[in-house]
C-alpha positions in Angstrom: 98.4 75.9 114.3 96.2 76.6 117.5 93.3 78.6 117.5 91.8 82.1 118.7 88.9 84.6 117.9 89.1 88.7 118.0 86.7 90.3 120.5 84.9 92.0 117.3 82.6 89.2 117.5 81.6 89.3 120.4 81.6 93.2 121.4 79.3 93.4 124.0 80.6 90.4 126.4 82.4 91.3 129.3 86.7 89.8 130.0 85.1 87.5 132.0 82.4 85.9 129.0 85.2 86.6 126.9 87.5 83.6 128.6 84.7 81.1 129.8 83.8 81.3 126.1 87.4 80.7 124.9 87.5 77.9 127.1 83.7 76.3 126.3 84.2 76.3 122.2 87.9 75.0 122.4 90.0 77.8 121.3 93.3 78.4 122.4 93.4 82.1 122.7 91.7 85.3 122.1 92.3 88.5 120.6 91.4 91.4 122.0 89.9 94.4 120.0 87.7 96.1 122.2 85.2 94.6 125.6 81.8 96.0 126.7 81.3 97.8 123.3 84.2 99.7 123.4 87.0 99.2 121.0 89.7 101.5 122.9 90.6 99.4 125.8 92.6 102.3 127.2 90.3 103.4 129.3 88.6 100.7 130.6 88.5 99.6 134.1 89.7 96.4 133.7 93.4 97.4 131.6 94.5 100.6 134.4 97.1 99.8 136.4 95.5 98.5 139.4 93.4 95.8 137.6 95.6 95.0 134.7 97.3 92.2 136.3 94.3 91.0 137.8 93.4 90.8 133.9 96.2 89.0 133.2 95.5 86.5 135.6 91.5 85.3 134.4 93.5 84.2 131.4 96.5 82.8 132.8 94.5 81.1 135.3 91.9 79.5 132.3 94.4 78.3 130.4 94.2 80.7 127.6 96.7 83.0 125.4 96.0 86.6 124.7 97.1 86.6 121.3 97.3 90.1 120.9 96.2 93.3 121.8 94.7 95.4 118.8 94.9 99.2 118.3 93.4 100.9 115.5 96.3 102.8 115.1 96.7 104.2 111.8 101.1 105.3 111.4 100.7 106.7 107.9 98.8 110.3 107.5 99.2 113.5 106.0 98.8 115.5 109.1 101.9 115.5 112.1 99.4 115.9 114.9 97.2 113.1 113.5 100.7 111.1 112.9 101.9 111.7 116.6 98.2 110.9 118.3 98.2 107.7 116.5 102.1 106.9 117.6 101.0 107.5 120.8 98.4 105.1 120.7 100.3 102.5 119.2 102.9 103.2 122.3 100.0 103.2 124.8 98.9 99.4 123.4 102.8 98.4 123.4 102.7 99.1 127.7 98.8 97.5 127.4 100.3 94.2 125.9 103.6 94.3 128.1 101.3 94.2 131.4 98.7 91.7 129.8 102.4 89.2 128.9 100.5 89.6 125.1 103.3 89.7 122.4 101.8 91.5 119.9 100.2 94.7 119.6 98.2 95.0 115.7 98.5 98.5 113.7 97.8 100.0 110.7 99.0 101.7 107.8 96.5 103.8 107.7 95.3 104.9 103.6 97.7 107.2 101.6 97.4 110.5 101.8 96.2 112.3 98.7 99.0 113.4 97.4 101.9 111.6 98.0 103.5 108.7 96.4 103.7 105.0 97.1 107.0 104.7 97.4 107.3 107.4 99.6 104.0 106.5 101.7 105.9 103.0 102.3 109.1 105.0 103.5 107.1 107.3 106.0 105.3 104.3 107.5 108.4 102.2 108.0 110.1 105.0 109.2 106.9 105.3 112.2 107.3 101.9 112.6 110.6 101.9 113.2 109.8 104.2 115.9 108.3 102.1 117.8 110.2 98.9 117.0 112.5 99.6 120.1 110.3 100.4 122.3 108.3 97.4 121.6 111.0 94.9 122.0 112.3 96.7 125.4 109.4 96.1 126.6 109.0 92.2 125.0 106.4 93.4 122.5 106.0 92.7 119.0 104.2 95.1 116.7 102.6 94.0 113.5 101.0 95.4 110.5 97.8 94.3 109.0 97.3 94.0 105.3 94.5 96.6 105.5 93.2 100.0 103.9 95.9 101.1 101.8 98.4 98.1 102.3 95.9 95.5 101.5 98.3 93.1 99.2 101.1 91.5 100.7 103.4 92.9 97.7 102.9 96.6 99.7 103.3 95.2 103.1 106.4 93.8 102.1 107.8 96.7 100.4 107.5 98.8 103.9 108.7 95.7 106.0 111.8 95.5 104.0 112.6 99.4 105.0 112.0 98.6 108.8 114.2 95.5 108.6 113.7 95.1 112.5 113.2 91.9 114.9 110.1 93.5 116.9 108.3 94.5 113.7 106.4 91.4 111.8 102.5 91.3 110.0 99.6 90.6 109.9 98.5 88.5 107.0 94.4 89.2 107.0 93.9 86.3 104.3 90.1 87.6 103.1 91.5 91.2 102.7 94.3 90.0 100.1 91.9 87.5 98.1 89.6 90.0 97.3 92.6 92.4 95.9 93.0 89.6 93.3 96.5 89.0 94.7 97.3 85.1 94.0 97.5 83.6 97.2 100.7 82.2 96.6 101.9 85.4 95.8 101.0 87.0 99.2 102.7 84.2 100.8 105.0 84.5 98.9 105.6 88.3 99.9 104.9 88.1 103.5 106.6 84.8 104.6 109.6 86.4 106.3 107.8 88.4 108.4 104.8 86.4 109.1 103.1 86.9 113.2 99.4 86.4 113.1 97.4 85.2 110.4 93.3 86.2 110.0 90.8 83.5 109.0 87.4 84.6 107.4 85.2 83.8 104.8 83.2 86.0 102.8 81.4 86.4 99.2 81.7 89.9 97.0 78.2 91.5 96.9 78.0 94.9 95.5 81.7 95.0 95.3 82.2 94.7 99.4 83.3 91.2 100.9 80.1 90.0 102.9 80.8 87.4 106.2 79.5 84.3 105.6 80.3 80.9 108.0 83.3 79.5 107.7 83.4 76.8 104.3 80.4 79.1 103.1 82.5 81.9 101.5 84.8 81.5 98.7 87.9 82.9 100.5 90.3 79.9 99.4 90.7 79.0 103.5 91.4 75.0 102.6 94.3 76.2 100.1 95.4 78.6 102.6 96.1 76.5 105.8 97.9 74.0 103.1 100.0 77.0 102.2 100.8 78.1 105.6 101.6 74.7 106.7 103.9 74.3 103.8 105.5 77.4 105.0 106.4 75.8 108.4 103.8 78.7 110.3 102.5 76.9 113.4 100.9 80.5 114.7 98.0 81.8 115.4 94.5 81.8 113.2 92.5 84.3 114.3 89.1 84.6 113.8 87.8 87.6 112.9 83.9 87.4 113.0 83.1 91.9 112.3 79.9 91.6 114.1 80.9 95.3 115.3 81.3 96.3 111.6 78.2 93.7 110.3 75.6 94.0 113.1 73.2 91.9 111.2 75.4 89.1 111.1 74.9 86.0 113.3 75.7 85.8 117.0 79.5 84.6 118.4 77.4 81.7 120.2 76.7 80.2 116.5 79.5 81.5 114.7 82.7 80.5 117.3 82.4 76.8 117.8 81.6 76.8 114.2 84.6 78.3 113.4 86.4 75.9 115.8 84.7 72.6 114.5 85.8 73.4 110.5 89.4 74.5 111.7 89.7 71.2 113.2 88.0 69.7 110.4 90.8 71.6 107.8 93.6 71.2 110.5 92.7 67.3 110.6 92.8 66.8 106.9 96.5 68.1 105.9 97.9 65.6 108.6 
């Protein structure tokens, strides 16, 4: 299992900082979710098509993967204009990640809309998937849904995948966002297994009823049990560190938190050889 961090932790460095700090704490790839304080990339400078392959090329030439390229595309809402802006963005990030050679671009589901049922909210949003699934694979792209917002367990993300039953569709198993739903770990391996593309590492205590970052081995996210879990699974992915200084402004920098992050992975990694 190798090793990468999501630009939230980091959101005011530039592509540049980004890579020369993937490369100084050891990681092996980075996720990208906004650079320069902006979490659409779309726009920037540095992902139009003049510079995009230039892009490419800083991490090519350093030696390190981008992971995946991260939308905050929500596919399940109540409204068809809201539903089509947020295909399109989804579709935007697929062409993104095709011109970066990342193979996976990260959506949501997005919270049900009041209103409508479970079962049907699941069909809807495999249905949007599915949309994209062929554009995504024409293109050499993965997409991949986060257990997030109002497919937090990996019982619900399951229940969608298993309507969109396609190749270029796989999830996102955010490990801290199931534990704190009370779903048994096992059990949202359990669920998510088959479909498995990137998995999310953080640790965090309740406080007030909202999961707080802490450092990693600080929390009481079950991270030890987790990788054993994985590793028992056969997953040799990703781990993606996802340090919300964007959401958590007061928590500490990326230059304490990353090659701490790094020197505990190791550490767990170590320990189940």
């Amino acid at each position: 299992m190798d090793l990468s961090f999501s630009t939230l932790g980091c959101p005011g460095w530039t592509l540049r900082q980004v890579v020369e700090a993937a490369r100084l704490y050891g990681f092996d790839g980075v996720e990208l979710r906004g650079i320069e304080g902006e979490l659409d990339i779309r726009g920037l400078p540095d992902f139009t098509p003049g510079r995009i392959a230039q892009s490419r090329a800083v991490f090519e030439d350093a030696g390190i993967d981008i992971v995946s390229v991260d939308s905050s595309a929500r596919l399940l809402h109540g409204e068809t204009e809201m539903t089509r802006a947020h295909i399109e963005e989804a579709s935007d990030y697929i062409a993104l990640a095709n011109g970066l050679g990342a193979p996976l671009v990260r959506v949501f589901g997005g919270y049900l809309p009041q209103g409508l049922m479970p079962a049907d909210g699941a069909r809807q949003l495999a249905a949007n998937l599915s949309r994209l699934a062929d554009r995504a694979k024409e293109m050499g792209v993965s997409i991949a849904l986060e257990t997030h917002e109002g497919f937090l367990t990996g019982k619900a993300v399951s229940e969608v995948m298993s309507l969109v039953d396609h190749e270029a569709v796989g999830v996102v198993w955010d490990i801290s966002n199931c534990f704190w739903t009370g779903e048994p770990l096992e059990e949202s391996a359990k669920w998510l297994a088959p479909y498995l593309s990137l998995v999310h590492v953080k640790d965090s205590v309740l406080r007030d009823g909202k999961a707080k970052l802490t450092l990693i081995g600080e929390g009481d996210v079950p991270i030890k049990k987790a990788l054993r879990t994985l590793a028992d699974m056969g997953y040799d992915g990703y781990l993606s560190y996802e340090w919300e200084k964007v959401w958590q402004p007061d928590l500490p920098e990326a230059q304490a938190a990353f090659p701490q992050y790094v020197e505990k992975m190791r550490e767990y990694i170590d320990e189940l050889r």
